[in-house]
C-alpha positions as CSV (number, residue, x, y, z in Angstrom):
1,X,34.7,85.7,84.8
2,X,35.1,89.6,84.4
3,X,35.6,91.2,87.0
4,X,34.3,94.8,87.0
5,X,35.6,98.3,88.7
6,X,33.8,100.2,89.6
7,X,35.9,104.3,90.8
8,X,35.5,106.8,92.6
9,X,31.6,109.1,91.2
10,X,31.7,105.6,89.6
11,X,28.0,102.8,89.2
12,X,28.1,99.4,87.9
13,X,25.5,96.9,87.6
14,X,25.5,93.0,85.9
15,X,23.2,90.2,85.2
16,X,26.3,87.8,84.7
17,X,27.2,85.6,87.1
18,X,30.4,85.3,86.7
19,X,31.2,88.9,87.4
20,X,32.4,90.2,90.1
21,X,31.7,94.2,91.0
22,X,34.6,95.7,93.4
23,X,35.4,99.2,94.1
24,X,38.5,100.4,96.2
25,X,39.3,103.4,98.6
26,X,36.1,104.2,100.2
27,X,37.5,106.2,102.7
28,X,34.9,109.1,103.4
29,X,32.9,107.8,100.3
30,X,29.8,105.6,100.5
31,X,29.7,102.0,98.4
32,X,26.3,100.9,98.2
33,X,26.0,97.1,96.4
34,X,22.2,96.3,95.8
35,X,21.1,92.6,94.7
36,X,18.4,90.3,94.2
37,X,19.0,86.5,94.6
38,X,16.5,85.2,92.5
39,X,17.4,87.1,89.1
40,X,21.0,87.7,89.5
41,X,20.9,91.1,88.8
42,X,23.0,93.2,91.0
43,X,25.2,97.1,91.1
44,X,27.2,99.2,93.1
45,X,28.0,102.9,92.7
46,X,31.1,104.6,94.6
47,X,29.4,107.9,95.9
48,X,31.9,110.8,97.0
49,X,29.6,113.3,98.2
50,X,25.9,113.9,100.0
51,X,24.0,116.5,98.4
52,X,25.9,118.8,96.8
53,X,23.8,118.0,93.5
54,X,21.3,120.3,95.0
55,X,23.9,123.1,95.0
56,X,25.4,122.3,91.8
57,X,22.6,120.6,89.0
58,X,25.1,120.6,86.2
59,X,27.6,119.1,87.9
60,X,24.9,115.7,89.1
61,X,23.3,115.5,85.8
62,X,26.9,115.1,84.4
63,X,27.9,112.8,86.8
64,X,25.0,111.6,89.3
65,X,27.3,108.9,90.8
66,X,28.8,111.4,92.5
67,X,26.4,112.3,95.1
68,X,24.5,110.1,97.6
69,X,21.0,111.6,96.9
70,X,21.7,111.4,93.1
71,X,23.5,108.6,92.8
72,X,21.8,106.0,95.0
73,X,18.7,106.5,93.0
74,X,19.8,105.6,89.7
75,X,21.2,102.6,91.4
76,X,18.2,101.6,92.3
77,X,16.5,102.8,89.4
78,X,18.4,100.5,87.4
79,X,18.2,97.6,89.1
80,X,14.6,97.6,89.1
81,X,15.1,98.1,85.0
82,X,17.4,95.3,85.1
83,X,14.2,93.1,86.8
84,X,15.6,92.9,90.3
85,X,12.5,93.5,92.7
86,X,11.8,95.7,95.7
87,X,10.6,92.7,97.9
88,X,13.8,90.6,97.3
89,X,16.4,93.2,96.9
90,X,19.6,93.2,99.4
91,X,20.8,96.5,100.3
92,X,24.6,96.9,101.6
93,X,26.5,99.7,102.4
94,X,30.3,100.7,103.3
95,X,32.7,103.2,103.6
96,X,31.9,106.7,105.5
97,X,34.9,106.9,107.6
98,X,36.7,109.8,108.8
99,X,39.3,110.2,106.4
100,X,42.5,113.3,106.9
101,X,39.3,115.0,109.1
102,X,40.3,113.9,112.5
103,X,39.2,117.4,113.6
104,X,35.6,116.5,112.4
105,X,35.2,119.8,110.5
106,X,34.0,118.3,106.8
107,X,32.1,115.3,108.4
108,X,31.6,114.2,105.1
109,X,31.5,110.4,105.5
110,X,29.0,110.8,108.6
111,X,27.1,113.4,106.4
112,X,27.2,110.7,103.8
113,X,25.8,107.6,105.4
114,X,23.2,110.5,107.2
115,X,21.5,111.0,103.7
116,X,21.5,107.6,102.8
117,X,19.7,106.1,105.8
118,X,17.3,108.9,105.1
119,X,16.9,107.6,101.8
120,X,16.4,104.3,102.9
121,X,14.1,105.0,105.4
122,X,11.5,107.0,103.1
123,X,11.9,104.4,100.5
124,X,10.9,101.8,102.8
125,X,14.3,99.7,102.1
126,X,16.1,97.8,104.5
127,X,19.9,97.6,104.9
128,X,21.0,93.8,105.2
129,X,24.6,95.0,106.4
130,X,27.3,97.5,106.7
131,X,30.6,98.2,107.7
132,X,30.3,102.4,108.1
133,X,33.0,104.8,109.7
134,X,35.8,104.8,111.9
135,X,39.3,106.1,110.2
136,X,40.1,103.6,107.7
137,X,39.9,103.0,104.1
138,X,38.1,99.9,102.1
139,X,37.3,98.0,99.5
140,X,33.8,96.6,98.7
141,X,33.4,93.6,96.8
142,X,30.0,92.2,95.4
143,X,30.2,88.6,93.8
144,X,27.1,88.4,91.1
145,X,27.1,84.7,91.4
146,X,26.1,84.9,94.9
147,X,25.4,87.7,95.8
148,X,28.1,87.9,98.5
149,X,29.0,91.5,99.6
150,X,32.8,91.7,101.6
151,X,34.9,94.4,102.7
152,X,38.5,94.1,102.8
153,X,40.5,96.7,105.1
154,X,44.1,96.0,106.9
155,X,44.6,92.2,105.0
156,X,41.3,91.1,106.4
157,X,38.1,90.4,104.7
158,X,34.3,90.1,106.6
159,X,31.4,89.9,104.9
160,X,28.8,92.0,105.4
C-alpha cells in the first residue's frame, strides 16, 4: 500500500489498488480526483490558479498542474490514456475557499471552481460530489481500491 502525494501545481494518477492519492492544504486551490470503478484507474491534481496559463504560456507548459484550465485537462487526458472511460468516470472536486481574502478582492478560490464548472459543463462531465468554499483549508483523499473520495477539515472526515 503506497500511499501517494500529491502538492500544491502537483497531478497524480494510479492503476494500483492499493494506493491511496491524498493532497493537503487546498485552501483557495481546487483538488479534482477523477475515477473509474470498473478499471481502477484513477488521479488527482492540486490546481492553485484559473487561467493565468493564458497570460503566461511558459509558465503552464512548464507546470500545467498549476492552472485549472491547464491542469484539469491533462487530468483527464490521462486518465483516458490510462483506459478509464468517459461513461463511467467519477468526477470530484474540493477546495476553493476563501483563504487570508476575507475582503473578497483576489476571489481566487470562487474564480477557481468558476472555470472548472465551465469546463465541466462544455465537456459534458458530471460532478458526483464536492465540498467547495467557505474559509477553511482541506485535505482530499482518493482511495484507488475503491474509489472513495473524502475530505478531512477541523478532525472530521465526510465523503464526498
Amino acid at each position: 500500500m503506497a500511499n501517494i502525494t500529491v502538492g500544491i501545481s502537483d497531478i497524480a494518477f494510479s492503476n494500483n489498488p492499493t494506493d491511496t492519492i491524498i493532497t493537503y492544504s487546498l485552501g483557495s486551490c481546487l483538488g479534482v480526483t477523477v475515477y473509474d470503478p470498473q478499471t481502477c484507474v484513477g488521479g488527482m491534481v492540486h490546481c492553485q490558479l484559473p487561467t493565468c496559463s493564458t497570460e503566461d504560456k511558459t509558465k503552464a507548459q512548464t507546470n500545467p498542474s498549476m492552472f485549472v484550465d491547464t491542469g484539469v485537462t491533462l487530468l483527464f487526458k490521462k486518465f483516458f490514456e490510462m483506459g478509464g472511460s468517459k461513461s463511467r468516470m467519477i468526477v470530484k472536486a474540493a477546495g476553493c475557499a476563501a483563504i487570508l481574502d476575507s475582503n473578497g478582492f483576489f476571489r481566487i478560490g470562487e474564480r477557481n471552481i468558476t472555470l472548472f464548472r465551465k469546463l465541466l459543463w462544455k465537456n459534458g462531465i458530471l460532478l458526483k460530489g464536492s465540498e467547495v468554499g467557505g474559509d477553511i483549508s482541506r485535505t482530499l483523499v482518493l482511495d484507488m481500491a475503491t474509489g472513495r473520495t473524502v475530505v478531512r477539515s477541523k478532525g472530521q472526515e465526510r465523503e464526498l
